[in-house]
Every structure is written in structure tokens, then in C-alpha cells.
C-alpha positions as CSV (number, residue, x, y, z in Angstrom):
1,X,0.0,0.0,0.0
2,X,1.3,3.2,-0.9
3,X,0.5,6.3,1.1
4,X,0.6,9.9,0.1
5,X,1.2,12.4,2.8
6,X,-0.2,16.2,1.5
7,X,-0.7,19.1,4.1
8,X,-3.1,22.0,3.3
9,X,-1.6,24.6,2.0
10,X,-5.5,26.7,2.4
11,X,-5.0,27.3,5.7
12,X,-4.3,31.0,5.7
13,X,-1.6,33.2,7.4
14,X,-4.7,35.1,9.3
15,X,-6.6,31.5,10.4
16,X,-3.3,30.8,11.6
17,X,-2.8,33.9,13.4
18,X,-6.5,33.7,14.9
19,X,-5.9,29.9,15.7
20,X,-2.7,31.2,18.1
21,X,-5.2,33.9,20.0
22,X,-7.8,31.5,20.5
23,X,-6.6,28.6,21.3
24,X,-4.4,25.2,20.0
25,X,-4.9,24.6,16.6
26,X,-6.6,21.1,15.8
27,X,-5.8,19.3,13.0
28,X,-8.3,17.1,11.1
29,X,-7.1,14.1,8.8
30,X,-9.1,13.0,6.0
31,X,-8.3,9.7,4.7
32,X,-8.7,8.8,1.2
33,X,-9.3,5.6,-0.2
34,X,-8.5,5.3,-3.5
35,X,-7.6,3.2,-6.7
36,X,-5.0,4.6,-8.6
37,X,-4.8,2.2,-11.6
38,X,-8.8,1.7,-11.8
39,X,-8.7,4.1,-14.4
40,X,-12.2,4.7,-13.8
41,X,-11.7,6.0,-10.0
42,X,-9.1,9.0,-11.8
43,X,-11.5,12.0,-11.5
44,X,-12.5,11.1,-7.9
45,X,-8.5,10.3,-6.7
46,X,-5.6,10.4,-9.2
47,X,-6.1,13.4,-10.5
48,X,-7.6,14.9,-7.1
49,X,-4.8,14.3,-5.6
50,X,-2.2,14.9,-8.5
51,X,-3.3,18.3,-9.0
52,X,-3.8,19.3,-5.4
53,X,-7.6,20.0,-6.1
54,X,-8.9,19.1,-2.7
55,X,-6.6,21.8,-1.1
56,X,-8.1,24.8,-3.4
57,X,-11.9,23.9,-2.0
58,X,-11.0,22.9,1.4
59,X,-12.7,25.6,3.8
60,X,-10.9,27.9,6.0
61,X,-13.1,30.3,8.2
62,X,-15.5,30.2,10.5
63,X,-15.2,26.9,12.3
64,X,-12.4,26.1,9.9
65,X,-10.3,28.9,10.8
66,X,-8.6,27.3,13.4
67,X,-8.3,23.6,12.1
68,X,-5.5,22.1,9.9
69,X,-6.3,19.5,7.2
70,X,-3.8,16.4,6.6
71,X,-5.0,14.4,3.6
72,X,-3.9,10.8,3.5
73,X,-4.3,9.4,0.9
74,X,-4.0,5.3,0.4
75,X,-4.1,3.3,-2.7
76,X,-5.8,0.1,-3.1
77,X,-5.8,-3.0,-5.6
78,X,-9.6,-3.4,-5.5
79,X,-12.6,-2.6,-3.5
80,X,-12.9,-4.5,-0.5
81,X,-9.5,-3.5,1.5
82,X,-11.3,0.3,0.9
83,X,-14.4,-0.8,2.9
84,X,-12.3,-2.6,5.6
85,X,-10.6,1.1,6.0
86,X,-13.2,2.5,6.7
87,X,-14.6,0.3,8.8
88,X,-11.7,0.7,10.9
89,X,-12.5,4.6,10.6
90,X,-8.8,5.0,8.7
91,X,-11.0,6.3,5.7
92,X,-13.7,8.7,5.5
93,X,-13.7,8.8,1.6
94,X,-13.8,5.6,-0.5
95,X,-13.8,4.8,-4.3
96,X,-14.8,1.1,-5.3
97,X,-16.9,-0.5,-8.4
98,X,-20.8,-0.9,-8.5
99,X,-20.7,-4.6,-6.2
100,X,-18.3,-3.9,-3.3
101,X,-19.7,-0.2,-3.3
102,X,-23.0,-2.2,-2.3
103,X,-21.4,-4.5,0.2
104,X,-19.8,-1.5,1.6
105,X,-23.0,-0.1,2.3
106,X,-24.5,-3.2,3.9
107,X,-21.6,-3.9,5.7
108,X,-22.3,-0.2,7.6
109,X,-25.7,-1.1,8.3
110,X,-24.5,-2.9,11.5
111,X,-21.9,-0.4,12.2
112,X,-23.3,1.5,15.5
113,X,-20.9,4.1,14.5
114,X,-21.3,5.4,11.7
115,X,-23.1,4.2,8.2
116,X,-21.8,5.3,5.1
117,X,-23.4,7.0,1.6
118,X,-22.9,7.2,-1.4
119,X,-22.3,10.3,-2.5
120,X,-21.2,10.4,-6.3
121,X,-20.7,8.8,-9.1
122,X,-16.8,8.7,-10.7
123,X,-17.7,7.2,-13.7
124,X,-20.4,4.6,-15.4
125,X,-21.6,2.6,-18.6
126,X,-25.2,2.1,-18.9
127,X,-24.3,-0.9,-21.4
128,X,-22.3,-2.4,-18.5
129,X,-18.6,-1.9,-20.4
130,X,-16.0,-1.6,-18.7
131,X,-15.4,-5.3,-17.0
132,X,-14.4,-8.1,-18.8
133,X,-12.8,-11.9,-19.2
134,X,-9.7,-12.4,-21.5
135,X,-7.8,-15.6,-22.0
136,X,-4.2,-16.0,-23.4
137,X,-3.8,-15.1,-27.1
138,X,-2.7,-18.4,-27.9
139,X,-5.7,-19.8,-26.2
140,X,-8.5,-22.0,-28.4
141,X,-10.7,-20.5,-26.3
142,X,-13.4,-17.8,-28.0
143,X,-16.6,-17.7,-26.1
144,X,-17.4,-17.6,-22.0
145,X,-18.9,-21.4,-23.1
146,X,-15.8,-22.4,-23.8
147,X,-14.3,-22.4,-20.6
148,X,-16.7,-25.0,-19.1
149,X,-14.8,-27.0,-16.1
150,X,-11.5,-24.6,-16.7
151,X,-9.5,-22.6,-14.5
152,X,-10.8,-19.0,-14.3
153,X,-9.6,-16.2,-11.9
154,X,-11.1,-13.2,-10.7
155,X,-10.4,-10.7,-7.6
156,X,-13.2,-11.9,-5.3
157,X,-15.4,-9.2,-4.0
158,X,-14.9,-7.2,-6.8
159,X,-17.3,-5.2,-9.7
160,X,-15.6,-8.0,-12.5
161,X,-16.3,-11.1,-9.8
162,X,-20.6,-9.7,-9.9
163,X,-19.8,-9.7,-13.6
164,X,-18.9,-13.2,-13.5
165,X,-21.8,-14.4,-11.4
166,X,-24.3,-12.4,-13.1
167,X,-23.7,-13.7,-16.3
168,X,-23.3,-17.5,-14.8
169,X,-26.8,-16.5,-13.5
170,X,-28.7,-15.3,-16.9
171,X,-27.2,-18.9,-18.3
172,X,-28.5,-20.9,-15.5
173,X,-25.1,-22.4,-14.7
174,X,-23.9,-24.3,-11.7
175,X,-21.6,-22.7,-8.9
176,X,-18.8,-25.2,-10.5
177,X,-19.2,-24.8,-13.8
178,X,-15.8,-22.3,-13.9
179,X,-12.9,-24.0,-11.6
180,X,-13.4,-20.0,-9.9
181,X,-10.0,-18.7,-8.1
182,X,-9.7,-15.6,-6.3
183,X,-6.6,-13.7,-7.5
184,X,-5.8,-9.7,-7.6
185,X,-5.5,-8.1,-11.0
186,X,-1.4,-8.1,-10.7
187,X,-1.2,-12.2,-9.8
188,X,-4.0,-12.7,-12.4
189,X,-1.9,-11.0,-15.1
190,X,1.4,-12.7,-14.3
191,X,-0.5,-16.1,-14.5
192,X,-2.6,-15.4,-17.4
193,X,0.9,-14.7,-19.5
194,X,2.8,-17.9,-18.3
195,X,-0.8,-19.8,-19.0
196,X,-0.9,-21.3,-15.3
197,X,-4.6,-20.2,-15.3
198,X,-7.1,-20.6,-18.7
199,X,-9.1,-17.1,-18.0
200,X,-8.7,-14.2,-16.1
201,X,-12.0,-11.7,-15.3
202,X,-11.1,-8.2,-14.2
203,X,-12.6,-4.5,-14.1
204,X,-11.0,-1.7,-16.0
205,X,-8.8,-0.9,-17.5
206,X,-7.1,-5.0,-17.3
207,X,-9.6,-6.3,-19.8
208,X,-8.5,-3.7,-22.2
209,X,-4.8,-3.4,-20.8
210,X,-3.4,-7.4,-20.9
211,X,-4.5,-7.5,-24.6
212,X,-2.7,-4.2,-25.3
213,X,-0.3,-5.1,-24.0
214,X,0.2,-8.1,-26.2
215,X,-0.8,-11.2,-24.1
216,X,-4.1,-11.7,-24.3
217,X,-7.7,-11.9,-26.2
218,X,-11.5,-10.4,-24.7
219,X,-13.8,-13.1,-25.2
220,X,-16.3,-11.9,-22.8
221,X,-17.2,-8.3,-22.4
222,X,-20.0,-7.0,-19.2
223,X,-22.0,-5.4,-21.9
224,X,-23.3,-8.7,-22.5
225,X,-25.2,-8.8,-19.4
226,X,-27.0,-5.9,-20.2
227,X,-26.6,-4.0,-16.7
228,X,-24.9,-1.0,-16.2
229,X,-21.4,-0.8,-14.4
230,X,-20.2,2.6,-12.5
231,X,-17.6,2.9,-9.6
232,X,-18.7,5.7,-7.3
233,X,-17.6,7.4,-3.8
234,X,-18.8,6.2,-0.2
235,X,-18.5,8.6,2.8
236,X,-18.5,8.1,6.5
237,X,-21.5,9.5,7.3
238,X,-19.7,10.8,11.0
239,X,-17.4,12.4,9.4
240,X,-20.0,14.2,7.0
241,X,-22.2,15.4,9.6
242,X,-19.6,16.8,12.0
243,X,-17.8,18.5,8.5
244,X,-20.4,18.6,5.9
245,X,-18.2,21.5,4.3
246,X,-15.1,19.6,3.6
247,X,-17.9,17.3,1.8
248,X,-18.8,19.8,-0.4
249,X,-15.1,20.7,-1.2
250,X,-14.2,17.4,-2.3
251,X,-17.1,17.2,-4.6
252,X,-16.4,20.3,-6.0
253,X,-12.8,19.2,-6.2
254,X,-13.9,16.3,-8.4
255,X,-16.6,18.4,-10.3
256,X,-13.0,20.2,-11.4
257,X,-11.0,17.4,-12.4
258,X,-13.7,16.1,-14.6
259,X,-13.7,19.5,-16.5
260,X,-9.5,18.9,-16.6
261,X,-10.1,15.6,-17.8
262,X,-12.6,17.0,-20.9
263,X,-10.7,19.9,-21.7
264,X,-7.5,18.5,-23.5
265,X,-8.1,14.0,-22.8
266,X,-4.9,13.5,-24.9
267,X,-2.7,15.3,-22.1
268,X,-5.1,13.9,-19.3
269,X,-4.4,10.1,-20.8
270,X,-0.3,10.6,-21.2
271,X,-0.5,12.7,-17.7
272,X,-2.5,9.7,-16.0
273,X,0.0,7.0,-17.3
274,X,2.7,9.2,-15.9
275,X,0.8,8.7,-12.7
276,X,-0.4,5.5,-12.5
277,X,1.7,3.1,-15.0
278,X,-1.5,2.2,-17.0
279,X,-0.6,2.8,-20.7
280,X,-2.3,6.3,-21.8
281,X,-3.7,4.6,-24.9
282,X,-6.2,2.0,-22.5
283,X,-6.7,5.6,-20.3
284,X,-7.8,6.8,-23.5
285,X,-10.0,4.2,-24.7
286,X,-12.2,4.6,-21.6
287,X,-12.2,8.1,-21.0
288,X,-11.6,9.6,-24.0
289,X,-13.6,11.1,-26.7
290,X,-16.7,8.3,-27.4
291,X,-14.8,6.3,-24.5
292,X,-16.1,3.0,-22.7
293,X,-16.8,4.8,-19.9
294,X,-18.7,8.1,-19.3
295,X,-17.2,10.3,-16.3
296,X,-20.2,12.4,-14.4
297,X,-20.3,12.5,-10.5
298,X,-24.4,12.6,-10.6
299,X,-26.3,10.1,-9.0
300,X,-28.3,8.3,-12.1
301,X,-31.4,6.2,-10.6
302,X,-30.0,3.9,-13.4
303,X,-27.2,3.3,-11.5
304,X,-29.1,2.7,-8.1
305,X,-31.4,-0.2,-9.9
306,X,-28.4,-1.7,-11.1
307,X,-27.5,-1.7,-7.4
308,X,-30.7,-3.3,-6.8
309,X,-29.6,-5.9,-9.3
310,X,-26.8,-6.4,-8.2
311,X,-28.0,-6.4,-4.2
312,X,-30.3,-9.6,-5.6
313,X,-27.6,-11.2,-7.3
314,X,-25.4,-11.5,-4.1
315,X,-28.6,-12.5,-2.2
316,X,-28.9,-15.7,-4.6
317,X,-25.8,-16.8,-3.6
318,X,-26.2,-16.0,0.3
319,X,-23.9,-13.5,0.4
320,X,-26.4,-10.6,1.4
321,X,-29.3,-10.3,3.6
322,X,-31.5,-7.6,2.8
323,X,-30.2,-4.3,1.7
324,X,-32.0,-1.2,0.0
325,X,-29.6,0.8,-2.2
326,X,-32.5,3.9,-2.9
327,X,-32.4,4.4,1.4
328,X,-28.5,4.4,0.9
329,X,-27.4,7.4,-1.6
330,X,-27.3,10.9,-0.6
331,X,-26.8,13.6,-3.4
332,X,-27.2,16.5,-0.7
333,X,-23.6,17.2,-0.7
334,X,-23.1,17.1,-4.1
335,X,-26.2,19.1,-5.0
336,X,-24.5,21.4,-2.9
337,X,-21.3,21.6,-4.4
338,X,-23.2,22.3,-8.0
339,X,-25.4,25.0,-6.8
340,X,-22.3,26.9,-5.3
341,X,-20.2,26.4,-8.1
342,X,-23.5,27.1,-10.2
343,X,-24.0,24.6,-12.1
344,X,-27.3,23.0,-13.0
345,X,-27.6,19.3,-10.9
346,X,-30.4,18.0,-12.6
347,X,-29.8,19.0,-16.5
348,X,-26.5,16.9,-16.1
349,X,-28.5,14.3,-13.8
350,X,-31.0,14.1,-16.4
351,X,-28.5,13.5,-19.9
352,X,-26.4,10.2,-20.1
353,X,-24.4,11.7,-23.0
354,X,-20.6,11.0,-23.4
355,X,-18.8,13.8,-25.3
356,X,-18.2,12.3,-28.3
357,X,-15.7,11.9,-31.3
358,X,-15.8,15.2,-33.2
359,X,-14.1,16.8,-36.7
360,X,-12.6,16.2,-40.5
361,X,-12.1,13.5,-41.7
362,X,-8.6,14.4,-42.9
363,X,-8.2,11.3,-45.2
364,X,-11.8,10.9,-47.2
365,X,-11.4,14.4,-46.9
366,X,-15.7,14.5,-45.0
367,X,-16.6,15.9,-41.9
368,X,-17.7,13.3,-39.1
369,X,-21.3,12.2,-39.3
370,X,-21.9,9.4,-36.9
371,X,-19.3,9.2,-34.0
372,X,-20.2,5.9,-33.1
373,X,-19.4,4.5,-36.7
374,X,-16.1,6.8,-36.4
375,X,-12.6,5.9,-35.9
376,X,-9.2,7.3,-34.2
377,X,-5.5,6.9,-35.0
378,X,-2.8,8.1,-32.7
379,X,0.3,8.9,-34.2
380,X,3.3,9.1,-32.1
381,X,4.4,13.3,-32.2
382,X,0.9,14.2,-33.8
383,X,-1.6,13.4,-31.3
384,X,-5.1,12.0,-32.6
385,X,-6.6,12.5,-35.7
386,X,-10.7,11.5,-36.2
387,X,-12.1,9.5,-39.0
388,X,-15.0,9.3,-40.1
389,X,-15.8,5.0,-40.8
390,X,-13.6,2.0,-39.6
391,X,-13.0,1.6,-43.8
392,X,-11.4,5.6,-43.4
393,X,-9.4,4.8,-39.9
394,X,-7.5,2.2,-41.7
395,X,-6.9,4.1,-45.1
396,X,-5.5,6.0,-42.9
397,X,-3.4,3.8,-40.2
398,X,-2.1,2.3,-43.7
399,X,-1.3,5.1,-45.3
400,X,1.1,7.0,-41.9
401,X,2.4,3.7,-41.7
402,X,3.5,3.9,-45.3
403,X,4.7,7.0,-44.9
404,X,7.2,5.5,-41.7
405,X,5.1,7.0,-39.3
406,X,4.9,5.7,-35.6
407,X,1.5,4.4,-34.4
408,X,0.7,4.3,-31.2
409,X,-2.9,2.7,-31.6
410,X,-6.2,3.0,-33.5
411,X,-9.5,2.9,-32.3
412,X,-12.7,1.6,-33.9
413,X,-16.5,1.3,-32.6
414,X,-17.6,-2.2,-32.2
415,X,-20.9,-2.7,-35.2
416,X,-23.5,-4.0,-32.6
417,X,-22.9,-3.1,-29.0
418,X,-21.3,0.7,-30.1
419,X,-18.1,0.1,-27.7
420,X,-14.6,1.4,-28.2
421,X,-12.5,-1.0,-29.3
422,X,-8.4,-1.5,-30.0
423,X,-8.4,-1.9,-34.0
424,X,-5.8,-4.6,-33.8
425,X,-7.4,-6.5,-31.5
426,X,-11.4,-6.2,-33.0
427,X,-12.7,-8.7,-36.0
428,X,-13.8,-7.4,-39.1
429,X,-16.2,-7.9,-41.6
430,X,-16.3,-6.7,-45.3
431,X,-20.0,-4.6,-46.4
432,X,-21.8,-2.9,-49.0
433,X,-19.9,0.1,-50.3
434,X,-16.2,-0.9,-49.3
435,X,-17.4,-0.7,-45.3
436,X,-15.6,-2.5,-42.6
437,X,-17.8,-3.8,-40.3
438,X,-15.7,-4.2,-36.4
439,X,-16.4,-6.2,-34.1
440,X,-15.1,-7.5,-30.6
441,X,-16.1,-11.1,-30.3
442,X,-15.6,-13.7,-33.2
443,X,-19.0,-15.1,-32.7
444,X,-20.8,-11.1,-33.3
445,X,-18.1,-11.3,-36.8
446,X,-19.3,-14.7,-37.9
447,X,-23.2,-14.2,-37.2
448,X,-22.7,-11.0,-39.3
449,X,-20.7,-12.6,-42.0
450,X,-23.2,-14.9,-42.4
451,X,-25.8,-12.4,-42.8
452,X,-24.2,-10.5,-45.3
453,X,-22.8,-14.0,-47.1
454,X,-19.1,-12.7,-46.2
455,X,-16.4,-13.8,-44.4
456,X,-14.6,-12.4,-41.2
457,X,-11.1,-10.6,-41.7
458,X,-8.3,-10.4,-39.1
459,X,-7.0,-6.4,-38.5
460,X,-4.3,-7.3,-41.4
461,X,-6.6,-8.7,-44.1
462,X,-8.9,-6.0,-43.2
463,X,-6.1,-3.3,-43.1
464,X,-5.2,-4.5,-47.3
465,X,-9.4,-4.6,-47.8
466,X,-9.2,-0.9,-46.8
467,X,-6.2,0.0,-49.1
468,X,-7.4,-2.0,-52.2
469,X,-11.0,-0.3,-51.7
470,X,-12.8,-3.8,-50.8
């Protein structure tokens, strides 16, 4: 566990001064539990903490004027260690995915001490992206089916372990049916490349990471169990009511690095690797630009019967009594923090729009018309440059590659379930009209290809497809 040790710098010279006349000064620690390479926890830690956001919001008269803030902040693996910190009252703040944010909240119900609410949202996909099961490259294996009586691992507890049972639920499966394994995202990796285990399930970014990184193939995505996914922030609810303004502060301190994160997500993605170690093209891929992930701290009552979902998954199994997420959230804070930054709560509560991929299309020279049919190429030195159908992305990747140019990556939009996907690593099919038709899972390629009377291309065959013009 690594800890980050950051005094307030807003306590001024004069609170200080007044502090002397009137008495000790008392200082407050606020413990932070956060997830540093859950790329989907960066506007509610990472970048909080990178850019010292917490410290411009943090109050400083009245009551305030004679306390000091220490913020500790401590990175976690996965969800669960963040509960049992604040359990143990170490935390006040926690960041964990949709299933162990829910356990966390029953788990506080018997707390005499405090309980704890949820009190935003970091970021969510209402088509439940984000989580996912890859196998080794190498591996035979193409479909969830496939791994019937096989070793699978997963970090127990976690939003990609409700993945798992959920969709071993909707296909009526048996508790055995995988040969399940608890293992952390960094032990599941290292096995998953020297093929000690047949599958490895994980939340973001590893599903996306381990095959860019050149190990691995997605053969399962949490789209497919057609419930959202979202990681979100808990609070102590002590700690709220004695400061409900330091509350507000942080919200308003994440309300700011979302608008950081929007305003240039190129710089955000390489500044985030810098940061956290996870490569800047999978920080891009969720929360870029049409990105797997939509970042908005708002409370969505999507989100909350997802919870309820999930709530009665966990109860199948006997791992839940009852528990009522709607009694559980608490948007006063943050309601707060919009209205005094003023900013409309409910217009962004109301809209489940991602900012989306925007521009010319550079190389069939036509502005971009659908940004879901769209595509991106990164070119090392020259940033990334939209395009306006897979067919145009790789004209394009072809043609800088031609030209000696580095390529860091190119993204496409898979045909049926609208996710972003890693060009390389997607399926393609050939259309009407010299289209490319991408898709993540083999089975989604073959089904179409049989529609159409066509045949599925790898990212190479599909790359010389889009040079020759079909």
C-alpha cells in the first residue's frame, strides 16, 4: 500500500494567526481511499490528488479557521481493503466498483458508529462496459462457453467477480461450472501470460490493458449482461455530519478534475500514465472522446437499480441479507457543491451523454457524421486525428504507416454493441460500399458474415481490404 502524505496549503496566514489567539490549533485528517490504476476512479483520486484539487476547495473560516487538514491518501488493488478502512474509521472517503460499493453499504448497516453513503458517481456505462474476461492469445478458447470445467480467476469481491456471477446466473449455470479462483489483478496477469490459469475476469482498465499489451484476447465483455457498471464514492456518514463542508469541497474538487479531464483527454491520458503506469492509450480508450466509460459524478437512478440488481444477485448466492440501495445514496452534498459552483444538478442528472468523437475527416477528406461508426489513429508526435468510418481509420493507419510514421494505436466502434474498441485486436467484416464492419467477439463477426454471405477478416486482411477499396 502506498500512502501519500499532503498538508493543506489553504489554511491562511490570518486562520493561523486567529488559531494562536484563541486557542491550539486542531488538526483534522481526511483519509482517502483510492484506486490509482482503476482508471475509472481517476477523477474522484488520481487526478484529485495529483493536482492538489482538494486543497483549493478545502474551507478555511469560521469553524475552519482554526483547524488544519492532513489528507492521507492510500491506494488500493480493489474494492474490498477500501471498505475494511473505513470500517476501521482510517478512511472517510472511499472509491470502489458498483458490487463492493453495495457490500460496503451493507456492511455499515451494523456499524453502531457510523453508516456510510454514497455520494457520487466517478464514472459509469449504462451498457455495462468496462469489466471483462480475457484468456491467453494463444488460447483455443473464444466464447465464456468455452471455458466450461476450466481454471478461471477473478479478484473476489470485486465489480468483474458480480460480472462473472451475473452472467453464470442469466445462463443458468452451476456454482462449478468455472474452476473459480480468487486472484488480484497483478497475480492474475502474471499467470494469465505464463498460461498457469485458462481465464482471467477483471474490471478496467485489465480487460483492455493485458491485450494491449500483447498477451491476451477479450472473449467476454459486461455489456453482454446488459446491466450498467459505475464505480462511485462512499463517505463516512460521522465524518459528513460533523464537516459537511469539507464534503462539499471534495465534490467540488472532483466536479473540477472532470472539467481537466474533458478539456484536453490526450494530455489527461499521457499525464494519467505518468501517474499510475497504466498505458495512456487504454486511459484513452475509456475516458476519451466516445470512450467506454462516461465520467459524471451525478447520482443516475440507473445506476441505483443496477445496485438493486446487483443487491439480488449476491442474495442468490447467500452472500447478502437484505439491503435497499435507494435508502443508501445521498446527493445532498453534491447538489451542494453544484449549486455553489453554479451549475445545473439536474440538467446533467437528467442527460447520459458522453462527449463524443468530433471533426474532419482528414483522409476521405468528409466531416464526421456518426461518432459511433467513427474511428481514431494516434500517431506518435501528432496526437489524434478522427475519421469518419472503420474503412477511413484504416486508409488512414495504412497510409502514416506507409509514410514511416509511428502508431501508437487505432481505435474503432464495435458494429452491434457501439463500444470502443483497439483496431488490432477487433474482428472485421467486409459490407456494401467498401465498409468495414468491427467487431469485438468472433461469434458477433461470424453471425454478421453470415448475414451478409461474407467472411470475417483479421485487423491485417482488413487493413489490405481498406487500401485496395474492398
Amino acid at each position: 500500500m502506498s500512502k501519500y502524505r499532503v498538508l493543506s496549503a489553504a489554511v491562511t496566514a490570518a486562520a493561523v494567526a486567529c488559531a494562536g489567539s484563541a486557542g491550539a490549533q486542531t488538526t483534522v485528517t481526511i483519509g482517502i481511499g483510492t484506486q490509482d490504476t482503476t482508471t475509472n476512479t481517476a477523477t474522484t483520486g488520481t487526478i484529485i490528488r495529483q493536482l492538489h484539487l482538494l486543497e483549493k476547495y478545502l474551507p478555511t473560516d469560521g469553524k475552519y479557521a482554526t483547524i488544519k487538514f492532513e489528507l492521507e491518501w492510500q491506494n488500493f488493488t480493489s474494492g474490498p481493503p477500501v471498505t475494511n478502512g473505513m470500517m476501521a474509521n482510517k478512511l472517510q472517503f472511499g472509491m470502489m466498483g458498483d458490487y463492493p460499493l453495495v457490500v460496503n453499504g451493507f456492511t455499515f448497516e451494523s456499524n453502531p458508529e457510523s453508516k456510510s453513503r454514497l455520494i457520487a458517481v466517478s464514472a459509469y456505462s449504462l451498457d455495462g462496459s468496462g469489466n471483462g474476461l480475457v484468456v491467453h492469445k494463444d488460447s483455443p478458447y473464444y466464447e465464456l462457453s468455452d471455458l466450461k470445467g476450466k481454471l478461471v480467476s477473478v479478484p473476489f469481491g470485486s465489480a468483474a467477480h458480480g460480472m462473472v456471477l451475473k452472467a453464470m446466473q442469466d445462463r443458468h449455470w452451476p456454482a462449478d461450472y468455472f474452476q473459480l479462483v480468487s486472484q488480484s489483478p497483478e497475480v492474475g496477469s502474471t499467470n494469465l501470460q505464463e498460461k498457469k490459469i485458462d481465464g482471467h475476469a477483471d474490471f478496467v482498465p485489465f480487460a483492455e490493458l493485458l491485450p494491449f499489451r500483447g498477451y491476451a484476447r477479450k472473449i467476454f465483455d459486461g455489456v453482454e449482461t446488459n446491466l450498467p457498471t459505475w464505480h462511485g464514492v462512499v463517505a463516512r456518514t460521522d465524518f459528513a455530519e460533523k464537516y459537511p463542508e469539507v464534503v462539499v469541497a471534495y465534490l467540488k474538487a472532483v466536479i473540477a478534475a472532470n472539467a481537466w479531464l474533458r478539456a484536453d483527454p490526450v494530455q489527461a491520458a499521457e499525464k494519467i500514465q505518468d501517474w499510475t503506469g497504466i498505458n495512456k492509450e487504454v486511459v484513452y480508450i475509456f475516458l476519451g472522446p466516445g470512450g467506454n466509460m462516461t465520467t459524471d459524478p451525478t447520482i443516475k437512478p440507473q445506476l441505483i437499480e443496477a445496485a438493486a440488481t446487483d443487491v439480488k444477485v449476491l442474495q442468490n448466492l447467500g452472500r447478502m441479507k437484505d439491503f435497499d440501495p435507494h435508502k443508501w445514496v445521498d446527493d445532498s452534498y453534491l447538489r451542494k457543491a453544484y449549486a455553489e459552483l453554479k451549475l445545473d444538478y439536474d440538467a446533467e442528472l437528467n442527460s447520459t451523454r458522453n462527449y463524443e468523437i468530433a471533426g474532419e475527416d482528414t483522409f476521405c477528406k468528409k466531416p464526421i457524421g456518426d461518432p459511433r461508426k467513427a474511428g481514431e489513429v494516434w500517431v506518435e508526435g501528432e496526437g489524434i486525428q478522427p475519421f469518419s468510418s472503420a474503412a477511413c481509420t484504416l486508409g488512414a493507419y495504412a497510409e502514416r504507416k506507409a509514410k514511416g510514421k509511428t502508431i501508437n494505436v487505432a481505435y474503432v466502434f464495435d458494429t452491434t454493441r457501439g463500444i470502443k474498441l483497439f483496431a488490432d485486436q477487433a474482428y472485421f467484416v467486409a459490407g456494401d460500399n467498401n465498409e468495414l464492419a468491427p467487431f469485438l467477439l468472433k461469434k458477433d463477426a461470424e453471425a454478421y458474415a453470415a448475414k451478409l454471405g461474407g467472411k470475417v477478416l483479421s485487423f491485417d486482411d482488413a487493413l489490405k481490404s481498406a487500401i485496395s477499396g474492398g
